[in-house]
C-alpha positions in Angstrom: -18.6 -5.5 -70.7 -16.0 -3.9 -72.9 -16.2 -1.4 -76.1 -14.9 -2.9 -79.2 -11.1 -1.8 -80.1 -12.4 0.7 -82.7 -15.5 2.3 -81.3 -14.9 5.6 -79.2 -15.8 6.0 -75.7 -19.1 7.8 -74.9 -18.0 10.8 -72.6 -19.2 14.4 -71.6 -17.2 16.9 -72.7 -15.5 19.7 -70.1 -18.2 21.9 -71.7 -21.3 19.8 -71.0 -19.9 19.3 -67.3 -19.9 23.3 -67.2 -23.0 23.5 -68.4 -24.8 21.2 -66.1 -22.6 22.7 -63.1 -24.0 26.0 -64.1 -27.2 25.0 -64.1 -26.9 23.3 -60.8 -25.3 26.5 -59.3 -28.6 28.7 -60.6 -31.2 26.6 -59.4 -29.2 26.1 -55.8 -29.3 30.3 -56.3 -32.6 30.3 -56.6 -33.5 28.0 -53.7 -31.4 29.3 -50.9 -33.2 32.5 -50.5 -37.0 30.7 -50.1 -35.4 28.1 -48.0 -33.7 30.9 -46.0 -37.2 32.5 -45.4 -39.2 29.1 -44.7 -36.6 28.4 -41.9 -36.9 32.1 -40.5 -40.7 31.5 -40.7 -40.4 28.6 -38.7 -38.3 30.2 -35.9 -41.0 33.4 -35.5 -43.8 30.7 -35.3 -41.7 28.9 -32.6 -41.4 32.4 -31.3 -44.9 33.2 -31.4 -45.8 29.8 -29.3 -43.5 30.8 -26.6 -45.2 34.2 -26.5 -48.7 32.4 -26.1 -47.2 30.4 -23.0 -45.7 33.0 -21.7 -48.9 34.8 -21.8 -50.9 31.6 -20.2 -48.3 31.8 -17.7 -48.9 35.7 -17.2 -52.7 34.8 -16.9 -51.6 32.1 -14.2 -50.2 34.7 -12.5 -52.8 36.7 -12.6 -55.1 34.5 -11.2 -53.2 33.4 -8.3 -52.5 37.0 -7.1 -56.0 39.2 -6.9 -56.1 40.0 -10.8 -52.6 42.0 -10.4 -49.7 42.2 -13.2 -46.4 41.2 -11.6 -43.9 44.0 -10.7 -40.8 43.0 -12.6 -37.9 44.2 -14.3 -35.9 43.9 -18.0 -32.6 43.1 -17.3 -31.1 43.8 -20.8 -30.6 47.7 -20.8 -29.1 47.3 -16.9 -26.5 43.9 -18.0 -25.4 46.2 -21.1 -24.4 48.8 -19.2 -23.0 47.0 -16.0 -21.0 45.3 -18.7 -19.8 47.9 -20.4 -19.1 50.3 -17.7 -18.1 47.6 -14.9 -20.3 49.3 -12.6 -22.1 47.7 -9.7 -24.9 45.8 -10.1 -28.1 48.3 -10.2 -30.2 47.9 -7.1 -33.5 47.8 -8.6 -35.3 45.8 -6.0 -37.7 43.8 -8.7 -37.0 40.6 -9.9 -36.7 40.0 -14.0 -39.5 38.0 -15.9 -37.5 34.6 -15.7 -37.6 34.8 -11.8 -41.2 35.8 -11.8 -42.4 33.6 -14.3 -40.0 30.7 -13.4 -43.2 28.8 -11.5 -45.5 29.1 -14.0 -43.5 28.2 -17.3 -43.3 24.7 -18.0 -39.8 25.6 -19.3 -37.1 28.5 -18.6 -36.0 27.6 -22.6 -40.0 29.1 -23.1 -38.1 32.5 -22.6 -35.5 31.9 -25.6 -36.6 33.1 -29.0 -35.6 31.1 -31.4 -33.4 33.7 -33.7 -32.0 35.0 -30.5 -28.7 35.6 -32.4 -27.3 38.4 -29.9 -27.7 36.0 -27.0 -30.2 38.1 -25.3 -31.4 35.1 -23.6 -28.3 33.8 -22.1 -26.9 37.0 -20.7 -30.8 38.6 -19.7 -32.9 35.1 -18.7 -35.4 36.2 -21.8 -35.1 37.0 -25.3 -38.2 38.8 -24.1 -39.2 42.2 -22.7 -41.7 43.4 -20.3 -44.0 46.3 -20.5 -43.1 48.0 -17.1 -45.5 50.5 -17.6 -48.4 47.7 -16.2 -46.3 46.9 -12.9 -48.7 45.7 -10.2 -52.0 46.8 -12.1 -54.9 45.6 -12.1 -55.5 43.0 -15.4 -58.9 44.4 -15.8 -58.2 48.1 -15.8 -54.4 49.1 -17.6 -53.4 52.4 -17.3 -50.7 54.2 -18.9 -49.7 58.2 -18.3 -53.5 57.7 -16.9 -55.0 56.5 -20.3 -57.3 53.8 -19.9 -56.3 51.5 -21.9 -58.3 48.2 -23.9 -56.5 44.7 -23.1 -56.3 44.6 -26.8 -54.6 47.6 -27.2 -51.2 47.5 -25.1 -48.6 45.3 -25.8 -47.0 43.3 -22.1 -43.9 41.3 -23.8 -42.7 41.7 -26.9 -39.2 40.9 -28.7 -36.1 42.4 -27.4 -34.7 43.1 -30.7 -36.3 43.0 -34.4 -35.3 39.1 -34.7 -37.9 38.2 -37.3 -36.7 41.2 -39.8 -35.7 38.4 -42.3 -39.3 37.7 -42.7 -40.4 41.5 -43.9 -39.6 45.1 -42.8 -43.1 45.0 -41.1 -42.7 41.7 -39.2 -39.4 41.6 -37.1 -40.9 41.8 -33.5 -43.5 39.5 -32.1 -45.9 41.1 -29.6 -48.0 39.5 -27.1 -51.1 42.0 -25.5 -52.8 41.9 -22.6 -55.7 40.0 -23.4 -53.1 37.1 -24.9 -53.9 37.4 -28.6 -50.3 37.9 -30.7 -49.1 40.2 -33.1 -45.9 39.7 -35.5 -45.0 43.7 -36.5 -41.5 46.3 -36.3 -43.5 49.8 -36.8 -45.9 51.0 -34.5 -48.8 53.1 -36.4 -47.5 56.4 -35.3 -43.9 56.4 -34.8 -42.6 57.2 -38.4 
């Protein structure tokens, strides 16, 4: 259908279209940070899940050898260096926490944080660390620097690096304790 010959066009003018773009461009402003959050949020949960199985897999462990903690290693201070340095490999006898864990995870990727950025995963086997201080003890009686300490007290894997910081100052490491309940926090009460 055509306009008659002396009727003008309806049109928007350049400064409607600038308008409407500029509105567009402060309500995309707006969104990107809470979408930004909601996606972190979703990695740290995924995070958090992998902690829980990794600390059903710790409990497998446990069970299957006399109520001990397994004797292992972090490999990410000892690759950084070796890297860095070219030096020989270090000849710490115990294996990391991918090896040990490696039968009782349904899945090595369980070891892979989700906002691994730094690659932790790839070059270590684990965007995790291990507590090394509980090597070979007994599950029911932790000791550190000979304090007893409660299951619910000490901390056995926790986040390489403050991944989750997105999420909050106080939430940018994920811990997992040794009687499996979960805790998303960066400061430890006492080291400020």
């Amino acid at each position: 259908m055509s306009c008659p010959p002396n009727q003008p066009r309806a049109a928007f003018t350049l400064i409607e279209l600038l308008v409407v773009l500029a509105v567009i461009g402060v309500l995309a402003g707006l969104l990107l940070p809470a979408v930004s959050r909601a996606t972190e949020s979703g990695r740290s949960t995924a995070c958090l899940s992998n902690l829980r199985q990794v600390g059903i897999a710790l409990q497998l462990y446990v069970d299957d050898h006399h109520n001990r903690l397994p004797v292992m290693r972090d490999r990410a201070l000892e690759a950084a260096v070796e890297a860095a340095t070219n030096a020989a490999p270090t000849t710490n006898a115990a294996p990391s926490m991918d090896l040990v864990l490696r039968p009782y995870l349904g899945a090595p990727g369980v070891l892979r944080c989700p906002s691994d950025r730094r690659r932790f995963f790839e070059l270590t086997g684990s965007s995790y660390s291990w507590n090394s201080l509980l090597n070979g003890q007994d599950a029911g009686q932790l000791r550190v620097f000979a304090i007893d300490f409660d299951p619910h007290q000490i901390p056995v894997v926790f986040d390489k690096e403050a991944f989750h910081a997105a999420r909050g100052p106080q939430r940018g490491v994920n811990y997992l304790y040794a009687d499996g309940h979960i805790k998303n926090l960066l400061v430890l009460e006492g080291t400020r």
